[in-house]
Backbone as CSV, one residue per row, in Angstrom:
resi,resn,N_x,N_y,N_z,CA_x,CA_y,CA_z,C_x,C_y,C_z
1,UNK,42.497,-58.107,-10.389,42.383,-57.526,-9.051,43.640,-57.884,-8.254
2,UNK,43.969,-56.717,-7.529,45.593,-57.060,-6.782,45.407,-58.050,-5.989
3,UNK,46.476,-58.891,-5.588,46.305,-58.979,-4.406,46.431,-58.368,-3.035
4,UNK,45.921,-58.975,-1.634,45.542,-57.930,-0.580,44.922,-56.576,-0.775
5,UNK,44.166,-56.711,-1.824,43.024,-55.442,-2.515,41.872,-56.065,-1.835
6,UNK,41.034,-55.022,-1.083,39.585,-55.657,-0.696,38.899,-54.426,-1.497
7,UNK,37.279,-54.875,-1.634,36.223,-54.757,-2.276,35.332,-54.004,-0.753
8,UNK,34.482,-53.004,-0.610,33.956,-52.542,0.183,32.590,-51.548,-0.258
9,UNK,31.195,-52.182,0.135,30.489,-51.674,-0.459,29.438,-51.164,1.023
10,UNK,29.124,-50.606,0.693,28.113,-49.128,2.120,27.001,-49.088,1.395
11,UNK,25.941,-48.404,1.732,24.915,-48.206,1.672,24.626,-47.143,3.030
12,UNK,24.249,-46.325,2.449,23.878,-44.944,2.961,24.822,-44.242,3.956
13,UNK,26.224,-44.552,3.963,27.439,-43.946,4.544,27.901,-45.598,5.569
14,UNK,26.799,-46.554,5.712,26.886,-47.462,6.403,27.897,-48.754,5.674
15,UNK,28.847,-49.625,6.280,29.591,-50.187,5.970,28.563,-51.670,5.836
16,UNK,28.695,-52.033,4.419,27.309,-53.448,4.344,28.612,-55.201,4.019
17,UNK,29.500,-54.808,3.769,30.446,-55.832,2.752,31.783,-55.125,3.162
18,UNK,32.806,-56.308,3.276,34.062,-55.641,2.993,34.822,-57.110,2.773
19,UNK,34.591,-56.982,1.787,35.307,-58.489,0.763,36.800,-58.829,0.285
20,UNK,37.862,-59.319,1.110,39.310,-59.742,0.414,39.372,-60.234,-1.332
21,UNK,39.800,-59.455,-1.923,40.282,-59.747,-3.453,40.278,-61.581,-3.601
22,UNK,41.098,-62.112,-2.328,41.213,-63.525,-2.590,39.356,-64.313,-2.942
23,UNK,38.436,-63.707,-2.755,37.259,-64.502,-2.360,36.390,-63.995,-3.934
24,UNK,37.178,-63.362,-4.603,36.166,-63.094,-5.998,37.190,-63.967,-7.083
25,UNK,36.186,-64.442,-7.833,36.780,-65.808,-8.853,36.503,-65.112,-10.007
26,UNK,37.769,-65.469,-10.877,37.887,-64.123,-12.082,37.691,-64.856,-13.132
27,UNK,36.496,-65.192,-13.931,35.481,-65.094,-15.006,36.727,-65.560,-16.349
28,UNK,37.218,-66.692,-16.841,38.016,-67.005,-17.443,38.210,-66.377,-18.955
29,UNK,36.958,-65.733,-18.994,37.094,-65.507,-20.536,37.115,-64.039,-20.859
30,UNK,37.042,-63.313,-19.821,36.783,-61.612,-19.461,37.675,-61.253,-17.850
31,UNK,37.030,-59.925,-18.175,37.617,-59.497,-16.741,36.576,-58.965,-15.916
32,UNK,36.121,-60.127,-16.066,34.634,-60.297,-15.153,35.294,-60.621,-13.450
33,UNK,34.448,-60.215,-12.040,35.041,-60.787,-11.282,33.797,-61.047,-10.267
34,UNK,33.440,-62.426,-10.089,32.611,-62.971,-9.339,32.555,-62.988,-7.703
35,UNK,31.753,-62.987,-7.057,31.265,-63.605,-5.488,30.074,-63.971,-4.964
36,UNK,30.193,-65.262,-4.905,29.183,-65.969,-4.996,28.486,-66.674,-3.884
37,UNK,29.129,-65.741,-2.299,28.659,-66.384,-1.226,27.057,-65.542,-0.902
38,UNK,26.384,-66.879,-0.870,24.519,-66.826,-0.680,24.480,-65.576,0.283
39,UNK,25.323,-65.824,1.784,24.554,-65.359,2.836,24.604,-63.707,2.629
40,UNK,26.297,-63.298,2.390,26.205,-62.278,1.658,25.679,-61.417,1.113
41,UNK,25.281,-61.985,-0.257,25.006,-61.715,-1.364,22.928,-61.087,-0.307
42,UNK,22.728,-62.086,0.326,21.139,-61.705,0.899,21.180,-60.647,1.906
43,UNK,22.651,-60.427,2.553,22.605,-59.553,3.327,22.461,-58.250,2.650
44,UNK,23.500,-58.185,2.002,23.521,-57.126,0.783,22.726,-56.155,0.042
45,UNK,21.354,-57.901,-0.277,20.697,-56.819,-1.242,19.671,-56.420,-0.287
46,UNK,19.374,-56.856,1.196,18.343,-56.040,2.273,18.821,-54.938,2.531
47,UNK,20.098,-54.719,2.493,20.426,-53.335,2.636,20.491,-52.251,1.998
48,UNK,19.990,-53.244,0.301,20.192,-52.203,-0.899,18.500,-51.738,-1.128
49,UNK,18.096,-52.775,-0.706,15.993,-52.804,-0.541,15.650,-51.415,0.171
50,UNK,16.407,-51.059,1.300,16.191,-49.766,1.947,17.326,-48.198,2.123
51,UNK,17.910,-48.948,1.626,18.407,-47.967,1.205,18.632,-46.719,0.026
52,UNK,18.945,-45.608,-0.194,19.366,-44.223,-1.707,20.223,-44.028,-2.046
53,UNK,21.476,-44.713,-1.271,22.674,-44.902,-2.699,23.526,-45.889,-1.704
54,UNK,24.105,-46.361,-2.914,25.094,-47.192,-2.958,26.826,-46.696,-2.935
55,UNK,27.693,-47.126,-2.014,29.151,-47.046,-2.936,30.042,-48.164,-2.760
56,UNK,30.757,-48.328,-3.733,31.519,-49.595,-3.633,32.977,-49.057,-3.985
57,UNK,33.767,-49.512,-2.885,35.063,-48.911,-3.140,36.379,-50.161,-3.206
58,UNK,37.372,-49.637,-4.246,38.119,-50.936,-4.420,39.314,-50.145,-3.796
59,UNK,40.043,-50.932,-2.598,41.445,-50.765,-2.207,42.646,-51.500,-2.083
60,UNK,43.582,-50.668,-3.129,45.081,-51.333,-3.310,45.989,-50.571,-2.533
61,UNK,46.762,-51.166,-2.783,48.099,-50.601,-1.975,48.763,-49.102,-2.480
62,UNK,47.898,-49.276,-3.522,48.391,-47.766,-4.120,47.365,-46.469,-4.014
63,UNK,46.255,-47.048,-3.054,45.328,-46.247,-2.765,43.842,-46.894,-3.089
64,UNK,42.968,-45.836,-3.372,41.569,-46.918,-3.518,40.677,-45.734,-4.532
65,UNK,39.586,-46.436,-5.413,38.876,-46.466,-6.708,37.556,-46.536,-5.795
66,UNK,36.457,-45.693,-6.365,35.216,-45.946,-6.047,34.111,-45.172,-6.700
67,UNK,33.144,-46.111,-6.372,31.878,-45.493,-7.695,30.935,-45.042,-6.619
68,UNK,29.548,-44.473,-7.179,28.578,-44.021,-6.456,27.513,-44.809,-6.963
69,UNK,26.185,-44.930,-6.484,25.217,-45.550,-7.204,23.644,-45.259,-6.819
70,UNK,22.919,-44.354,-7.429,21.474,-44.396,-6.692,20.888,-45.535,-6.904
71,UNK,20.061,-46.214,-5.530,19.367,-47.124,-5.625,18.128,-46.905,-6.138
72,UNK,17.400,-45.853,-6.603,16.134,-45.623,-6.894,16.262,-46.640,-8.327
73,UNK,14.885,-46.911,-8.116,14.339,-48.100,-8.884,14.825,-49.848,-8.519
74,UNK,15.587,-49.724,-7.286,16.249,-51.082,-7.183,14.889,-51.816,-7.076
75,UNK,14.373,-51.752,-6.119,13.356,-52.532,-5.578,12.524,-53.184,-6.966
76,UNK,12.203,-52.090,-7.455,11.180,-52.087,-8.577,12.025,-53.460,-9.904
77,UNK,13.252,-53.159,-9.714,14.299,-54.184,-10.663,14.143,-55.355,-10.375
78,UNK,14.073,-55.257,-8.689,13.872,-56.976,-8.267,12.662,-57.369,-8.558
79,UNK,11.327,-56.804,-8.376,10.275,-57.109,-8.710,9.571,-57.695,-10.354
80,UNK,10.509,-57.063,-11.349,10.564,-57.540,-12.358,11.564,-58.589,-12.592
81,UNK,12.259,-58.934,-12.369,12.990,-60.299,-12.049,12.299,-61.144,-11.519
82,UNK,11.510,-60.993,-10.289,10.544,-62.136,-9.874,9.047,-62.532,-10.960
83,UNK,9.294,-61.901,-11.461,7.965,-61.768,-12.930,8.358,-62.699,-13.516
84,UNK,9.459,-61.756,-14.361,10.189,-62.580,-15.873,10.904,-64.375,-14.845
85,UNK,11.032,-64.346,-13.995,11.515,-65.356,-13.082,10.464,-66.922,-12.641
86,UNK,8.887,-66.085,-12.840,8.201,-66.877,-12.175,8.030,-66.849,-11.169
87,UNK,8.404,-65.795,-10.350,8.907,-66.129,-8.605,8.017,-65.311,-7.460
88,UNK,6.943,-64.427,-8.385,5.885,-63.537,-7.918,5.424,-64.490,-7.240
89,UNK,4.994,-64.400,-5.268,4.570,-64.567,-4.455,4.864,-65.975,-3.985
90,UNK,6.146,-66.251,-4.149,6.977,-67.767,-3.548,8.097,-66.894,-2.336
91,UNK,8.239,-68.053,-2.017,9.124,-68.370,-0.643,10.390,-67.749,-1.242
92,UNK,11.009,-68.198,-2.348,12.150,-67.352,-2.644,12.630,-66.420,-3.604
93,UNK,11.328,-65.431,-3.320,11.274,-64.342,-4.824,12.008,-63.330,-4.357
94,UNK,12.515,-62.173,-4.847,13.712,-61.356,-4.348,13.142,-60.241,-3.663
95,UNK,11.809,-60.199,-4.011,11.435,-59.109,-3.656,9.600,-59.475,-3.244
96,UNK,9.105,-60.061,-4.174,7.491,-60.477,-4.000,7.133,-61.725,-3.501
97,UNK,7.568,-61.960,-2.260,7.365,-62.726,-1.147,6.010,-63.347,-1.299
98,UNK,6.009,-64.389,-0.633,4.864,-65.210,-0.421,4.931,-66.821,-0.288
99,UNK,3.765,-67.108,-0.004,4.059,-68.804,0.703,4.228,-69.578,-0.168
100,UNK,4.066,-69.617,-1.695,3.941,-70.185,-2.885,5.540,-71.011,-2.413
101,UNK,5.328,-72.485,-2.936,6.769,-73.612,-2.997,7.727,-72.545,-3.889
102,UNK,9.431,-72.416,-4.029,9.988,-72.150,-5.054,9.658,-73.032,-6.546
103,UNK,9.716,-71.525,-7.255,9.295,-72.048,-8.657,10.378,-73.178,-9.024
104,UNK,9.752,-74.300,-10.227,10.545,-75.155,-10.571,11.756,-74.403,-11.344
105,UNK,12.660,-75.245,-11.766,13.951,-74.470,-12.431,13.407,-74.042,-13.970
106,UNK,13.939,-73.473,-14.767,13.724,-73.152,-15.864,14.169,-74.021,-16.480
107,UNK,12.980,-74.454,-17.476,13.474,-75.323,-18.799,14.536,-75.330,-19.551
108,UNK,14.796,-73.706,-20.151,15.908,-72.699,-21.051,16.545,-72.236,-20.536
109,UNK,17.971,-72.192,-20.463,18.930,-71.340,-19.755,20.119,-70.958,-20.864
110,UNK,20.267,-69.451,-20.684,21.221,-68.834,-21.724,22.917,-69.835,-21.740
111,UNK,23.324,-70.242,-22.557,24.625,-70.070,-22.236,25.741,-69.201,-23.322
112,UNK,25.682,-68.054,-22.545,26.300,-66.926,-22.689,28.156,-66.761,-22.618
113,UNK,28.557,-67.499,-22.544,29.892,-67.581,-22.045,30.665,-69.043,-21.955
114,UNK,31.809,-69.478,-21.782,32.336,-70.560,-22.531,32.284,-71.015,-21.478
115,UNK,32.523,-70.796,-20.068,32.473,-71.902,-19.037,31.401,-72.308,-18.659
116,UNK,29.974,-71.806,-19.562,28.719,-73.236,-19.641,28.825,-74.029,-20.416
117,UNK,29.706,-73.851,-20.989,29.633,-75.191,-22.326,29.991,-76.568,-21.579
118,UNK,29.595,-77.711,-21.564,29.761,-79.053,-21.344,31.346,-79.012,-21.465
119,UNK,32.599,-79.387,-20.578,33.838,-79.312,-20.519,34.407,-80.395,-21.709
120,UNK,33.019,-81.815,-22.074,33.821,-82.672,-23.111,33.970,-81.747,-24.545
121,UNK,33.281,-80.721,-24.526,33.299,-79.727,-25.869,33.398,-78.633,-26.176
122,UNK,34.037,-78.220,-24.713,34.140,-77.190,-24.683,35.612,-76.374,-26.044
123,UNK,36.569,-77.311,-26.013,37.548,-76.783,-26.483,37.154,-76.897,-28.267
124,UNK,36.283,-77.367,-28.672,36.098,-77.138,-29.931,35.174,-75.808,-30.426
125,UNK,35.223,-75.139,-28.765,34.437,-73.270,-29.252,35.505,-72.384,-28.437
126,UNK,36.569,-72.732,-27.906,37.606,-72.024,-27.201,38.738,-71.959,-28.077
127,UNK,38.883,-73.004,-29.100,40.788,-72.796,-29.654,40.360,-72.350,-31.057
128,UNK,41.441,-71.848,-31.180,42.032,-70.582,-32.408,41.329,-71.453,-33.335
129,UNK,41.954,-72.737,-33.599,41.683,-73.269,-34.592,40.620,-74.487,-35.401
130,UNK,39.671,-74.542,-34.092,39.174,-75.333,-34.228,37.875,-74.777,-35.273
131,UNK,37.223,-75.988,-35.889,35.793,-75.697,-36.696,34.942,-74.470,-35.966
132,UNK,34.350,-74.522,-34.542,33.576,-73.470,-34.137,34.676,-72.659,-33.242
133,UNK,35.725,-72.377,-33.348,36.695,-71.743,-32.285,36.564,-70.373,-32.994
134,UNK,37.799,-69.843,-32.976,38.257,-68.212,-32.864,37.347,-66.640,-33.087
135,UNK,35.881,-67.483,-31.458,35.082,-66.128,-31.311,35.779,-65.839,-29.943
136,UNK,35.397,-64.216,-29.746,36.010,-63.939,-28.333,34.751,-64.106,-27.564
137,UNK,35.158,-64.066,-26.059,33.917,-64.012,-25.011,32.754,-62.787,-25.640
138,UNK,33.301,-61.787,-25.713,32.732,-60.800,-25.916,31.105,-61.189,-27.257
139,UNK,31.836,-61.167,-28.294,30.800,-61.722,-29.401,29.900,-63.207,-28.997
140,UNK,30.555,-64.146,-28.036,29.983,-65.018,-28.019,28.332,-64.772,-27.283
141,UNK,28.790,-64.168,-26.004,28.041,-63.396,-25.239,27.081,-62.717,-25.881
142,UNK,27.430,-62.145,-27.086,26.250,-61.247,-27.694,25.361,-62.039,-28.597
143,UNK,25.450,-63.334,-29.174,25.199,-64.220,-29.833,24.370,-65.124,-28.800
144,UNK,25.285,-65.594,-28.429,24.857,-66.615,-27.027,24.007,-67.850,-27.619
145,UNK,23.908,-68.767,-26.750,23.487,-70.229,-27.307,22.335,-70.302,-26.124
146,UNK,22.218,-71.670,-25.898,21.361,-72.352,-25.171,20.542,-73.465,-24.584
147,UNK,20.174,-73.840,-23.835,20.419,-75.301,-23.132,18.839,-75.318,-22.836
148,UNK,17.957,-76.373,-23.679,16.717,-77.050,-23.343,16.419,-77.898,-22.932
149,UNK,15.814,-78.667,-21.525,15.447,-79.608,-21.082,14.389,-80.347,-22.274
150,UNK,14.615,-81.585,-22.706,13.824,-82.151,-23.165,13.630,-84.089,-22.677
151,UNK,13.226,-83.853,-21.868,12.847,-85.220,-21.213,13.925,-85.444,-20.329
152,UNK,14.855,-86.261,-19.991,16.057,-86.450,-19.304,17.174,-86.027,-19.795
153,UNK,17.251,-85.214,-21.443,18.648,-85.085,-22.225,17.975,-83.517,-22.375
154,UNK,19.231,-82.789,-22.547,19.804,-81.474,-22.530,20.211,-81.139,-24.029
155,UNK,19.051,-80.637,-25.043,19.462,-80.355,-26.256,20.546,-78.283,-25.742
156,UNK,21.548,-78.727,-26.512,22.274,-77.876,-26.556,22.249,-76.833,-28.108
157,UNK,22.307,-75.590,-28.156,22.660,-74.953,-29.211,23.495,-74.067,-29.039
158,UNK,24.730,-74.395,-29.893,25.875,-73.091,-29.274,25.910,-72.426,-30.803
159,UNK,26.917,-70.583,-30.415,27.636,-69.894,-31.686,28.885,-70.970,-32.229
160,UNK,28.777,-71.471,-33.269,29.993,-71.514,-33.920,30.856,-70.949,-35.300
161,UNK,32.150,-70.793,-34.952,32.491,-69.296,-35.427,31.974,-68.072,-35.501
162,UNK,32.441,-67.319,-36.103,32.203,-65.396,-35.980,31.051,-65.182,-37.083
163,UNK,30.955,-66.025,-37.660,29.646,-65.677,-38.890,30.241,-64.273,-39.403
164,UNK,29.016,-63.963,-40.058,29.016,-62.523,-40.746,28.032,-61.185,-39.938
165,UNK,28.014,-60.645,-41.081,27.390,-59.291,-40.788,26.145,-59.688,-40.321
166,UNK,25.536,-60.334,-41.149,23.774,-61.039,-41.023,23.672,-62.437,-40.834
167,UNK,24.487,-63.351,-40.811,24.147,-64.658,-40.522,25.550,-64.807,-39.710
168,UNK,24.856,-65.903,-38.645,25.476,-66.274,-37.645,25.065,-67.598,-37.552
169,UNK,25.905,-68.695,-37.614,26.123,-70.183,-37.540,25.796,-71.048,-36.361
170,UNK,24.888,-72.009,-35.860,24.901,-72.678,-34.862,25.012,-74.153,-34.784
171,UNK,25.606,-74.986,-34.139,25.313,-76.311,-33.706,24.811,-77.061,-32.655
172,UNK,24.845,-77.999,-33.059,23.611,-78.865,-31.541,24.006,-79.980,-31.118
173,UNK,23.988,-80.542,-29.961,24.338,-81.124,-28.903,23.380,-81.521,-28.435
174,UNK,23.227,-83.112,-27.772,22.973,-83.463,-26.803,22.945,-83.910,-25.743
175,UNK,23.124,-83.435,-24.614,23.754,-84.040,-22.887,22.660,-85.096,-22.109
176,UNK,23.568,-85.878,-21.737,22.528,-87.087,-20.812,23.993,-87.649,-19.728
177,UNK,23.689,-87.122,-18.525,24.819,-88.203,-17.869,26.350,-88.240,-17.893
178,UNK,26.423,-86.347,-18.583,28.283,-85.732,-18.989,28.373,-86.525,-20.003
179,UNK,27.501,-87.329,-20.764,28.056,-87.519,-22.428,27.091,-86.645,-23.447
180,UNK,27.994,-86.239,-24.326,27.386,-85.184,-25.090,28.310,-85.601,-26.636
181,UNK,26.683,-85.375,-27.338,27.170,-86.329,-28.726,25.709,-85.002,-29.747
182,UNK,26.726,-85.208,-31.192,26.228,-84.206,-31.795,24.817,-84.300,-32.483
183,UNK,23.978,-83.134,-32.750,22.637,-84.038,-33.243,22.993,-83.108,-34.883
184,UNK,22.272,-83.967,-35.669,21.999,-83.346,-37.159,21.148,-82.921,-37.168
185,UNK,20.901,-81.902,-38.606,20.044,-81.656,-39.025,19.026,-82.269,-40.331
186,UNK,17.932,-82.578,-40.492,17.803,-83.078,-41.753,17.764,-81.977,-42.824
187,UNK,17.871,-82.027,-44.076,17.825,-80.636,-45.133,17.294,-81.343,-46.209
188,UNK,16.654,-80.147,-47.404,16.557,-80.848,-49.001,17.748,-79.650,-49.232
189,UNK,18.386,-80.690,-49.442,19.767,-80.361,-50.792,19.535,-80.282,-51.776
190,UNK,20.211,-80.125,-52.659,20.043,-79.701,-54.717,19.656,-80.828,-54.953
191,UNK,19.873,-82.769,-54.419,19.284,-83.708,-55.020,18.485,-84.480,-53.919
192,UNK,18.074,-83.627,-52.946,17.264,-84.823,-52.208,17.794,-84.467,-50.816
193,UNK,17.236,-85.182,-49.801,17.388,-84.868,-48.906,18.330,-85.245,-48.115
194,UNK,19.074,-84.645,-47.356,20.470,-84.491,-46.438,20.490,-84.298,-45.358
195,UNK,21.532,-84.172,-44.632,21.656,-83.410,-43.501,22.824,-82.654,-43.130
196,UNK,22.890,-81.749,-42.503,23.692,-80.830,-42.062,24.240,-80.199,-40.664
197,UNK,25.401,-79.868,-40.223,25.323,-79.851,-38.846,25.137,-78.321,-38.216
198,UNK,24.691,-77.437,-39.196,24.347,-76.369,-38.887,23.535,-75.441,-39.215
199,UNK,22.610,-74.633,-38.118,21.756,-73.878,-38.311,22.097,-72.471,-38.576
200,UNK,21.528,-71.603,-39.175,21.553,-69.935,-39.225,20.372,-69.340,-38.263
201,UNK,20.822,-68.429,-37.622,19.930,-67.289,-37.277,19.162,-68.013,-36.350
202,UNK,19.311,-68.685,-35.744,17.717,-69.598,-34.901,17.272,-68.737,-34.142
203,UNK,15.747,-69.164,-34.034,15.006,-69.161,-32.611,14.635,-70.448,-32.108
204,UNK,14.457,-70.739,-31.121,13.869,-71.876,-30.091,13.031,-71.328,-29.750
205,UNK,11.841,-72.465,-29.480,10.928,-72.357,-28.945,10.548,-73.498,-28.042
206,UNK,10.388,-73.256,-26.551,10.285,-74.281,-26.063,8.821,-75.086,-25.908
207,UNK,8.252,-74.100,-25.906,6.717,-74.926,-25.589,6.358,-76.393,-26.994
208,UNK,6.766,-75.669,-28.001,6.131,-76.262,-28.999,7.660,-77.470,-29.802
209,UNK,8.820,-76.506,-29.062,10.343,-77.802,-29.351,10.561,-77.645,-30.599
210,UNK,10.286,-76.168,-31.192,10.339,-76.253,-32.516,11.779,-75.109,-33.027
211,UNK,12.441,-75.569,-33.736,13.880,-74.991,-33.916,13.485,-74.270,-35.426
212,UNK,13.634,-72.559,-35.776,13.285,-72.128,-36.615,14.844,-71.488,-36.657
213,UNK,15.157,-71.624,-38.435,16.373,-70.418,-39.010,16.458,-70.557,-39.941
214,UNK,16.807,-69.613,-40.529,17.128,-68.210,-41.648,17.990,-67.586,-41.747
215,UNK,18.544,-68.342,-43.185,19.781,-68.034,-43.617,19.340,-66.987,-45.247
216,UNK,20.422,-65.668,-44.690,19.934,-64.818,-45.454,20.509,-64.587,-46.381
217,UNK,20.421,-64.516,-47.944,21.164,-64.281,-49.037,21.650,-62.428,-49.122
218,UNK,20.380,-62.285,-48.314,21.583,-60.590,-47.857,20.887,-60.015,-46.866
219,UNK,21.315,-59.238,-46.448,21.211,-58.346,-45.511,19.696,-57.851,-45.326
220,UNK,18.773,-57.104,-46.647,18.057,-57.277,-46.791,16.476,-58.400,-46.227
221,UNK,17.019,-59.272,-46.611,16.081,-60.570,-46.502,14.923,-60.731,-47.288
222,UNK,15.478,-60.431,-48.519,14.461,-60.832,-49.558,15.241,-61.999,-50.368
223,UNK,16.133,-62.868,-49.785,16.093,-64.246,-50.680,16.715,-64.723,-49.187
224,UNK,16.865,-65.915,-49.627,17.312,-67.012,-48.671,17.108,-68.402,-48.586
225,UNK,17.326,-68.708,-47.483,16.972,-70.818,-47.084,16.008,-70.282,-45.498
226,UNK,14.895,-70.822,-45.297,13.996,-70.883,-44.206,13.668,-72.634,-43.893
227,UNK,14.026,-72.795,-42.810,13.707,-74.150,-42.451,12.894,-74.449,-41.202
228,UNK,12.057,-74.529,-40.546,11.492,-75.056,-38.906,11.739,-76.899,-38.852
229,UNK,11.792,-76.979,-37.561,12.224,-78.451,-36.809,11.886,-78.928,-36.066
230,UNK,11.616,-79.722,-35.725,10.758,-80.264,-34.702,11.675,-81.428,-34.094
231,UNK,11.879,-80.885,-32.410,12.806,-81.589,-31.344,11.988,-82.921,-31.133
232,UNK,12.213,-84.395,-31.416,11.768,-85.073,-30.928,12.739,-86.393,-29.933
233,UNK,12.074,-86.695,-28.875,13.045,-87.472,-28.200,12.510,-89.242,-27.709
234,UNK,13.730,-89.863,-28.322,13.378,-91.531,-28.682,14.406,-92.407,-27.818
235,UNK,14.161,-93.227,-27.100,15.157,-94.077,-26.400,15.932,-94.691,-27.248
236,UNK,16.370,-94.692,-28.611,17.359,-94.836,-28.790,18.136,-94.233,-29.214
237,UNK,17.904,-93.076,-29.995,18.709,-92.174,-30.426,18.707,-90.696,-29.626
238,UNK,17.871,-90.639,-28.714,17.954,-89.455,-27.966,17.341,-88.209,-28.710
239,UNK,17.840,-87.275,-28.191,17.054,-85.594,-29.512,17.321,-86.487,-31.166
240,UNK,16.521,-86.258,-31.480,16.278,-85.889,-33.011,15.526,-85.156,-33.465
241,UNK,15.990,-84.194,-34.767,14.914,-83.502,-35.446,14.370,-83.300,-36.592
242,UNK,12.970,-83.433,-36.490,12.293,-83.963,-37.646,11.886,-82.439,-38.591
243,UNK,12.295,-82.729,-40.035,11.958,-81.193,-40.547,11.064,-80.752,-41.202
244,UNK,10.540,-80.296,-40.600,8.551,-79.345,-40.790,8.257,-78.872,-41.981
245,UNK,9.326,-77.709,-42.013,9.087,-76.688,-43.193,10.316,-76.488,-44.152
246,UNK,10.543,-76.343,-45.133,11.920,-75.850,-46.023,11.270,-75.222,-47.385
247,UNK,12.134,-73.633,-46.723,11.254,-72.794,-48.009,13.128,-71.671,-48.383
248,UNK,12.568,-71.663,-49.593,13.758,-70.937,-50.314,13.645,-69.882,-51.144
249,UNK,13.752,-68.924,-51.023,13.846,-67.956,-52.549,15.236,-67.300,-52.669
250,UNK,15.581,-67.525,-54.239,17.098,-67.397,-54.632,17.100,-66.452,-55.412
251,UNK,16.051,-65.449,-55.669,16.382,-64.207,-56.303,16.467,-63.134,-55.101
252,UNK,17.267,-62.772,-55.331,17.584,-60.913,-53.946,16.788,-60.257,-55.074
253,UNK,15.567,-59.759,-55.175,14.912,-58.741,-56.267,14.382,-57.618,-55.317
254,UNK,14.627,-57.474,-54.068,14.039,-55.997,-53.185,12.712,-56.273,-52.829
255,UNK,11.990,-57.901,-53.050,10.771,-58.514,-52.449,10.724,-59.428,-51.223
256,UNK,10.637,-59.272,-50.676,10.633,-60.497,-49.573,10.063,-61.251,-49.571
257,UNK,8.358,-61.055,-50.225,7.082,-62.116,-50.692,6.471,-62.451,-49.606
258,UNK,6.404,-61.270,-48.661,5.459,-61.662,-47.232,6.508,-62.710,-46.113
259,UNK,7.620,-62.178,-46.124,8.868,-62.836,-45.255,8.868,-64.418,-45.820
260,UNK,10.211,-65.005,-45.211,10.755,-66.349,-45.684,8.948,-67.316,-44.965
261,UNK,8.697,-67.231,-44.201,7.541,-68.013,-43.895,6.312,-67.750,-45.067
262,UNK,6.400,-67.550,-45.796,5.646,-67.245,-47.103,6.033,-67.638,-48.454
263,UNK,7.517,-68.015,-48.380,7.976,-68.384,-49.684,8.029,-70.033,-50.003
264,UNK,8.473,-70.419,-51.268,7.843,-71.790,-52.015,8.364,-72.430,-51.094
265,UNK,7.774,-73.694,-50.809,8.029,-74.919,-50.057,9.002,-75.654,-50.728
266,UNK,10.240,-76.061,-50.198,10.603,-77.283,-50.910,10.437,-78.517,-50.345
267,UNK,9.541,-78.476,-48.695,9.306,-79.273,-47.705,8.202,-78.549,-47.057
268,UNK,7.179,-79.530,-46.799,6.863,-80.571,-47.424,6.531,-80.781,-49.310
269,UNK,6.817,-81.607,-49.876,6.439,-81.817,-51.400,5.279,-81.849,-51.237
270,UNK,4.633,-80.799,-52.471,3.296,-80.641,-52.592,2.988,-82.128,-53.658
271,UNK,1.375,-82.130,-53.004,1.202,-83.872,-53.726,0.450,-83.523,-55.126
């Protein structure tokens, strides 16, 4: 964005915003461009609550750029945000008001982009060359990691590297106090049991703290490694995770055998 370029956004021919280029903070990893003042930002969207279109116009010195925007369905957008949010009938829902305290913060929060990463680690998912480095914003974003409250420490799971077509690589972290130190995984290896510092394909689950992935021998997903985990947290070692399930099938034969949650155990050993 130029400089002495302002940002100018109306609502229904009416002038709502008219923002200096200097006051939007430009998104380090894209050409994303932020503004992040509260009062604003509330004035804004009351005007977008009643209002049928939107325009936002950008002006440089070489003239000025501008879009159009119907507001139909805005309202209805905020209202599902206060849903998926928790925020239906509290003090600070965007749209579904009510006396309810603000909801507590969310347990899970995406981190979608490199300037959530913890700054002590960050540069081992930002440089060319590092073990989890040379993804762009773009893919990371589409991958995306994520940050679980579990007692006072912050289990972390980020993308590391570009993976493949069908499997995509993760590692884990744990934050307490801006120190952040790596957690393992336990595994059965070819002779026994191991550990490893990375997951495939995960889901999280927070209620139950249980870390599930599936690593696929193809595309398909009729062979593979299936493992679940269980987040547990100890005053001395902080997150650890204990491993539930480990199931494998190593023939690709065009069977799946009722998905990887169906195939032979190699964990637990049957007695």
């Amino acid at each position: 964005m130029a400089p002495r370029s302002t940002v100018s956004i109306s609502v229904d021919g009416r002038q709502v915003l008219d923002i200096p280029a200097s006051s939007f903070k430009q998104n380090s990893e894209g050409g994303e461009y932020r503004y992040a003042d509260q009062t604003d930002m509330a004035k804004l969207i009351d005007a977008l609550k009643a209002g049928s279109r939107a325009e936002v116009r950008l002006q440089t010195k070489e003239g000025s750029l501008k879009a159009d925007f119907s507001l139909a369905g805005f309202v209805g957008g905020l209202i599902f945000m206060d849903e998926t949010q928790g925020r239906v009938g509290t003090v600070d829902a965007l749209q579904a008001k009510g006396d309810k305290p603000s909801a507590p913060a969310p347990e899970v929060t995406a981190i979608d982009s490199f300037d959530k990463i913890p700054e002590p680690i960050r540069a081992v998912f930002t440089g060319d060359d590092t073990v989890c480095g040379g993804v762009d914003a773009d893919r990371f974003a589409a991958v995306g990691g994520f940050a679980a409250k579990i007692g006072d420490r912050t289990l972390l799971g980020l993308p590391c590297g570009v993976g493949g077509a069908y499997n995509q690589p993760y590692v884990f972290y744990q934050e307490q106090d801006g120190r952040v130190t790596p957690v393992a995984l336990p595994v059965m290896g070819d002779k026994g049991p191991t550990t490893t510092a990375t997951a495939w394909n995960i889901d999280w689950d927070q209620a139950s703290r249980t870390l599930t992935a599936f690593f696929r021998g193809r595309g398909l997903g009729d062979c593979g490694v299936y493992n679940v985990w269980k987040a547990e947290e100890g005053d001395e070692d902080g997150i650890t995770f204990v491993l539930m399930q480990s199931r494998s099938k190593g023939e690709c034969d065009g069977n799946d055998g009722g998905g990887p949650a169906n195939w032979p155990a190699n964990w637990p050993l049957k007695k």
